[in-house]
C-alpha positions in Angstrom: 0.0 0.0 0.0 1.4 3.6 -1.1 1.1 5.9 1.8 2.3 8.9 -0.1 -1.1 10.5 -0.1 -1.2 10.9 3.3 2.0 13.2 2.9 0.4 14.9 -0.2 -3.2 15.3 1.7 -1.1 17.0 4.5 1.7 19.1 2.0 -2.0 20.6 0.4 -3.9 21.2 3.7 -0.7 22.7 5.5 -0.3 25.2 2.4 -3.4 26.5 1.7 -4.4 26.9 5.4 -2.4 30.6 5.2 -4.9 31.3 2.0 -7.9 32.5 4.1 -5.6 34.6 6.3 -4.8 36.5 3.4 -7.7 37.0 2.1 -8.7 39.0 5.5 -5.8 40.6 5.3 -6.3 42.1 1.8 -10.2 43.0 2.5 -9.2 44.4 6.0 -5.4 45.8 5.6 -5.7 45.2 9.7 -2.5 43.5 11.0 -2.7 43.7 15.1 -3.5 40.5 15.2 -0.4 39.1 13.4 2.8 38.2 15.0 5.3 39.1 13.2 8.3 37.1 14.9 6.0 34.3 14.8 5.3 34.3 11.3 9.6 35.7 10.5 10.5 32.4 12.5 8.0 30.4 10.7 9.2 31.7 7.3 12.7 31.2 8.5 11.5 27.0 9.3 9.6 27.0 5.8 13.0 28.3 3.9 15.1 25.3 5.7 12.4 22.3 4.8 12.5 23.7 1.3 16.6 23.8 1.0 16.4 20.3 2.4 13.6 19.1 -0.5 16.0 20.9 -2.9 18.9 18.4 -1.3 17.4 15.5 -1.0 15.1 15.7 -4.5 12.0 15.4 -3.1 8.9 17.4 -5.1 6.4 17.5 -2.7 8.6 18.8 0.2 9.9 21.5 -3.1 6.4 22.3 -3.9 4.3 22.7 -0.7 7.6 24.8 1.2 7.8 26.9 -1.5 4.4 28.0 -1.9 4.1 28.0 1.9 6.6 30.2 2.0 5.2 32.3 -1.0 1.9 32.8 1.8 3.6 33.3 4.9 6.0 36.5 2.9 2.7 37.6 1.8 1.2 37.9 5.4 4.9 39.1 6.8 4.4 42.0 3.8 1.6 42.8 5.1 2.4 43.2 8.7 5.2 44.8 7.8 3.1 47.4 5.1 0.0 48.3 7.5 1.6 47.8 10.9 
């Protein structure tokens, strides 16, 4: 039995779990609510899975930490814009 789409099924649901967070974002421009060490740390964690998909060759780990990554800049731009 191939248990790789229990690691695809989580890549997917991790990564677009930032989407509705910046959604409010763009419709409110309010950030209080946002950490932004929290989300610079988190960034910082995404950035490391993805060099270690890059080394190792593995697509999903490439695909799902980069896009993460792509979100979580997005709400760190944000913060950082409207703070």
């Amino acid at each position: 039995m191939n248990i790789e789409w229990v690691g695809s099924l989580a890549a997917v649901i991790t990564t677009f779990c930032w989407l509705p967070q910046i959604v409010k974002l763009m419709r409110t421009r309010q950030t209080a609510g946002i950490s932004l060490a929290s989300n610079a740390f988190f960034a910082t964690g995404v950035a490391l899975w993805l060099v270690y998909g890059l080394a190792i060759g593995s697509l999903p780990l490439i695909g799902a930490n980069m896009l993460t990554l792509v979100f979580v800049l997005i709400i760190v731009g944000y913060k950082l814009r409207y703070s």
